[in-house]
N, C-alpha and C positions, 0 to 999 in steps of 0.2 A: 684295185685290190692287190696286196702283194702275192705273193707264189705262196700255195698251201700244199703241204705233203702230205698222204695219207697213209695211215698202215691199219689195213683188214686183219682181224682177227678170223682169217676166211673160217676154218673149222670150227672155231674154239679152242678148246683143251683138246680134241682128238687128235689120235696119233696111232701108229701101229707098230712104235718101240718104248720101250719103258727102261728109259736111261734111269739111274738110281738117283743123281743129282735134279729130276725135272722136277721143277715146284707143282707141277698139275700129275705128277707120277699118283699120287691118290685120288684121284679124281674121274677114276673112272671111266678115262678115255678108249674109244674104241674107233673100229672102223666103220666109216659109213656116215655121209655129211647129211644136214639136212636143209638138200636141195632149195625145197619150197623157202627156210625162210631166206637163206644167200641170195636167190632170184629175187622176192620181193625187196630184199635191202637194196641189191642194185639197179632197182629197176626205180625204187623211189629215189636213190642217192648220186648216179652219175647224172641226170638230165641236171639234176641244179649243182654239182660241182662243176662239171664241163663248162655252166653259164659264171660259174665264181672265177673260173683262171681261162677268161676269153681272154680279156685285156693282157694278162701276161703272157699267155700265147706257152704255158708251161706247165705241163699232168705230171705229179707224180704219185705214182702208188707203188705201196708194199704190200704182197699177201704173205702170212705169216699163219702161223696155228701156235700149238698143234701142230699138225701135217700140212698142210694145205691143198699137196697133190692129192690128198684122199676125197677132196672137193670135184676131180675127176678132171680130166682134159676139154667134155665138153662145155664143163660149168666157165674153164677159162676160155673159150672158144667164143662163146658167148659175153665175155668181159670184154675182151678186143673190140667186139663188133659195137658193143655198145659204146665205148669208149669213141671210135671211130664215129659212130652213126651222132653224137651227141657234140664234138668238138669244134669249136669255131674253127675254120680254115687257117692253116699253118701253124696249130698249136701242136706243140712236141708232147706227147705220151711217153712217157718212161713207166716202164711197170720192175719191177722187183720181188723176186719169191725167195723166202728161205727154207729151206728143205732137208732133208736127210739124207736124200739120193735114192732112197733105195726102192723107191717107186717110178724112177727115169727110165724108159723105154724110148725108143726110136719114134713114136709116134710125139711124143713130148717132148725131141730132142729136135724136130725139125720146126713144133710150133714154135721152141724158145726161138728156135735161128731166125724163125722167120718174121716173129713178133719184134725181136731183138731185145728181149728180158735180159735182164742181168741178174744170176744167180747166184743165191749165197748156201754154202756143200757146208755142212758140219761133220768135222772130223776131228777127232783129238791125239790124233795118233797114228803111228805105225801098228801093226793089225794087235801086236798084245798088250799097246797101251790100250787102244780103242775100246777094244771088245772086254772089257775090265766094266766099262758102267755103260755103253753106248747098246743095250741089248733089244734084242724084240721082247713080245710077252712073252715068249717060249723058251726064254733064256737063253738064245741063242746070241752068239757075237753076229753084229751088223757090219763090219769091214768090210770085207769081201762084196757085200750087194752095195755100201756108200762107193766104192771104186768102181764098181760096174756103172755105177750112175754118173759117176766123174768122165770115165770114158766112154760113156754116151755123147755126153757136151761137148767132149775133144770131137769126139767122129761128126757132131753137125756143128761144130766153130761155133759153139756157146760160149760166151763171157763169162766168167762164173770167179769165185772167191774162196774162202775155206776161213771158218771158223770155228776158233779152239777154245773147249770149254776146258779153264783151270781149273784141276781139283786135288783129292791126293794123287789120284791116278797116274798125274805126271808135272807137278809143279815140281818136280825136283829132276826133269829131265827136257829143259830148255834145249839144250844143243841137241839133243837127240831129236826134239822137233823140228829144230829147223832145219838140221840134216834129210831127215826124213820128207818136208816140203818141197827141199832144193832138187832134193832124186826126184821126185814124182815130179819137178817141171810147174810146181805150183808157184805163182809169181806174187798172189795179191792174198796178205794174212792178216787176220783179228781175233785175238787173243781177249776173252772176258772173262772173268773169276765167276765162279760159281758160286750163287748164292740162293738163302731160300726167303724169297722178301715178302712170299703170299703163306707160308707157313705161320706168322706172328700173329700178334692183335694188332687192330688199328691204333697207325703213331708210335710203335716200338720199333727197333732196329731190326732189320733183317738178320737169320741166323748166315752165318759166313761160315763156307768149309773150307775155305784155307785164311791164313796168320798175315797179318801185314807185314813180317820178316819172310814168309816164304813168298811174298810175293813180291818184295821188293829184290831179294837177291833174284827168281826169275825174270826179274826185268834186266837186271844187270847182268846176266849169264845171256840170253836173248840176245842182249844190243850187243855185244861183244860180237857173235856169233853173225849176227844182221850186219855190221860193219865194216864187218873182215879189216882189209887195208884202206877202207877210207872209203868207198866206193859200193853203198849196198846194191847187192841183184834184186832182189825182192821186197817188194813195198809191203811193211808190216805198218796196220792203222795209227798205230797208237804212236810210233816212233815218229810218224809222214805227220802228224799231226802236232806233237811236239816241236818239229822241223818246223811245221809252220810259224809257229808262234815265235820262234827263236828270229823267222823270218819277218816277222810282224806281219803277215797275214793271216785275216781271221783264222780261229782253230775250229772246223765243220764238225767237231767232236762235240756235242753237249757238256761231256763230263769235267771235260778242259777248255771250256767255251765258256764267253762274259754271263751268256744266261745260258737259262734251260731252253728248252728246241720250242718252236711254234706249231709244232705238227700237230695230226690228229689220229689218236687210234680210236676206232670202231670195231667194238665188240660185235660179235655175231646175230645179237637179241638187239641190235642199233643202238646201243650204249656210247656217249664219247667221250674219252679221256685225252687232257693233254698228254698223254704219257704212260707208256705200259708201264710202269713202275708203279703208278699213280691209280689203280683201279678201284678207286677208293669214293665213296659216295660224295664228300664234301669236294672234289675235284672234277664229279661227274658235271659237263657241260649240255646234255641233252641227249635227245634219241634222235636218230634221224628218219625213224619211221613216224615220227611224234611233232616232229617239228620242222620248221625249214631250215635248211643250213645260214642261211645267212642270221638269223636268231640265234642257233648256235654257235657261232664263231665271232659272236657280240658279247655271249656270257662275260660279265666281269672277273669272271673266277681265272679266264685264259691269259688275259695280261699280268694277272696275282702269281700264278705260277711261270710264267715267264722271268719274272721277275724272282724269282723263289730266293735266288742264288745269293741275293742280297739284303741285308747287310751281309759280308762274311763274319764266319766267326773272328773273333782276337786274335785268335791262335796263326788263322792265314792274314792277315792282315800284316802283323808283325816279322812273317814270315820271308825269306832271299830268294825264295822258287815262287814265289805268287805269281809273278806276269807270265809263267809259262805252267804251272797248275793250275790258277784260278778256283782254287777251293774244292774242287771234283766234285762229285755227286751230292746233291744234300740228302737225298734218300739214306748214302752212306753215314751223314754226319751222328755223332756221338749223342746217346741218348740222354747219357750222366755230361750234359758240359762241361761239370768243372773238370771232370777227366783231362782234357785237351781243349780245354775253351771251346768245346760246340767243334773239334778239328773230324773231318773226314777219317772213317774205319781205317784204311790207306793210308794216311797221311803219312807215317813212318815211312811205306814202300814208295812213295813218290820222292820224297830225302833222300833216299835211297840210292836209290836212281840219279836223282838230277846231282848228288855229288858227284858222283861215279861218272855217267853219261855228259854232262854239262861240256866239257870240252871238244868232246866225238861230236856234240851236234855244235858246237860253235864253229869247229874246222870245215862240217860240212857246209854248214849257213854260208862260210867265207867262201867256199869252192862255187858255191851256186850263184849268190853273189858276184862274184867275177867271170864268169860263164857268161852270166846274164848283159851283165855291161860289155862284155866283146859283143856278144852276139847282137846288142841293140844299138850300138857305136856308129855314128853314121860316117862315114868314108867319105872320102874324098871325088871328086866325081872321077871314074874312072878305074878309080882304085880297087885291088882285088884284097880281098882275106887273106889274112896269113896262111900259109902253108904249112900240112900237117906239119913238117921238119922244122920251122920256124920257132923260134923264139916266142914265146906269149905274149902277148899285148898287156898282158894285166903287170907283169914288171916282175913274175917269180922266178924268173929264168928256164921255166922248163919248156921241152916242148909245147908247141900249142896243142898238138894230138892226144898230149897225156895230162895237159890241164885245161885253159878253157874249152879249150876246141874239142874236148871228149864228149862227144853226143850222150853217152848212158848217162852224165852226171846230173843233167837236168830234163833236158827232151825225154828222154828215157826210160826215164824212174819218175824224177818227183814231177812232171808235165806231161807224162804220157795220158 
């Protein structure tokens, strides 16, 4: 069986901030998970995933909400153990949570160390962009407690990320974010547009709070800023991802990937969808309190949407950015096709961009590229590496210390 990802909808829709932009913002989220049925989903759901990814010897899950922390520490206390008590011998567990922060405390900062979770912090800002849509119910700004929860994870050497929700509140202040990440020491960024895609009818377009021109100049004020002299510090997703493709290695991005993703979300009532996008009855694959997983990840409906991506529209097809767009989201695509032949809501911002950016990541594509071939060059027997002071082997003249031989440019950053 190949590797299967999963992402829990561990709460649902609860949560105990009420951002303006959240699509479950009406829905009547509160605090307080219900225990009983998360125990019984997991208790019917990991004995037969753990027997799905024996052969690949590879778990992965995401718990997501909502909130998810409000599922409580010892609900994931108990995830672990099952996880563990269920796993064929030397299979890798990777677990994932994404969160708010503002429910991290010390007792949750030594399970992540100790589990070795990899966390994803939402933040959109320095404290007076943030606290603009990112509120509790009380109306109060969440900054102040998201950082308290940031430096929990620092104080027990948690891995963690930061994700920024585009909206009006600060698509027009790019460089002021990425200034504001590089001061706080944040190294690993993903940037998504705000959008309301469970607000519509089924099969209409999601309502979009921001423009395909304001979000294509954000891209381009971003990579400037991400760039600097040729040499970014900090991995932003969407740019490492692009890099890929430029590099012709797969892009692990769905949006700018050949298809759509093969994962699995599970709803908290054991609902499964290919895809949170996608929570939609003619895409629903099964229940897993209802059915075996291997029945479900047989549904015909999984390879249909795998497959969603294709045919592209005309419009990408005929398009000079397609081997490193690939069409993006079709959730995004146009509802009127003749508008843009069936083109992505985007499609303008991605233009946009790959005019503008296209050379910044061909330069760096060459840099890593020749990096790559010193570094895998087999020598002669005997023979040592050039010397930082040295001449480069790739034939640019420079230094080797400040071209290939520069450890950030690849070990660094994009292979760290």
């Amino acid at each position: 069986m190949p590797p299967l990802s999963v992402m829990f909808k561990t709460v649902s829709n609860r949560c105990n901030l009420a951002c303006s932009y959240c699509y479950y913002r009406d829905s009547g989220g509160s605090m307080g998970a219900e225990r009983g049925s998360n125990q019984q989903l997991v208790d019917r759901f990991m004995p037969q995933y753990m027997e799905y990814v024996a052969d690949c010897r590879s778990a992965s899950l995401a718990w997501q909400g909502g909130e998810p922390t409000i599922a409580g520490l010892a609900f994931f206390e108990e995830i672990v153990e099952a996880e563990a008590r269920h796993a064929a011998p030397g299979t890798s567990l990777g677990n994932a949570i994404q969160t708010n922060g503002t429910l991290l405390d010390d007792a949750w900062g030594r399970f992540l160390h100790d589990y070795n979770f990899l966390v994803g912090i939402s933040v959109d800002g320095p404290e007076a962009i943030h606290d603009l849509e990112r509120r509790d119910r009380g109306g109060h700004g969440s900054f102040r407690s998201v950082m308290a929860g940031i430096e929990t994870l620092r104080r027990h050497d948690v891995e963690f990320n930061v994700l920024c929700v585009l909206g009006q509140h600060n698509i027009r202040a790019a460089r002021d974010l990425m200034r504001f990440f590089r001061r706080e020491g944040i190294e690993y960024l993903q940037f998504i547009p705000a959008m309301d895609f469970q607000a519509t009818e089924p099969g209409m377009p999601a309502r979009y709070l921001i423009s395909p021109d304001e979000y294509g100049e954000f891209l381009v004020e971003l990579f400037d800023e991400w760039l600097g002299g040729g040499l970014p510090r900090v991995s932003v997703r969407i740019f490492d991802n692009f890099l890929q493709s430029f590099l012709g290695v797969p892009n692990n991005l769905c949006v700018h990937g050949d298809a759509c993703s093969g994962g699995l979300v599970i709803e908290q009532n054991g609902d499964c969808y290919p895809c949170d996008f996608y929570i939609d009855s003619p895409w629903k694959l099964g229940n897993v309190l209802e059915q075996p997983l291997a029945e479900i990840v047989r549904n015909p409906a999984w390879p249909a949407f795998v497959r969603r991506k294709s045919p592209l529209p005309g419009a990408c097809l005929a398009c000079e950015y397609r081997a490193w767009c690939k069409g993006g989201c079709p959730r995004n695509r146009l509802a009127d096709a003749s508008a843009a032949e069936g083109a992505e809501y985007f499609c303008g911002a991605y233009k946009r961009f790959f005019a503008h950016a296209g050379p910044g990541l061909e330069s760096l594509r060459d840099r890593i590229q020749r990096y790559l071939a010193v570094k895998d060059r087999a020598l002669p027997r005997g023979a040592s590496p050039p010397g930082r002071n040295d001449r480069c082997p790739c034939g640019s003249t420079r230094k080797f210390k400040v071209c290939c031989g520069n450890p950030q440019l690849a070990s660094s950053y994009i292979f760290r």
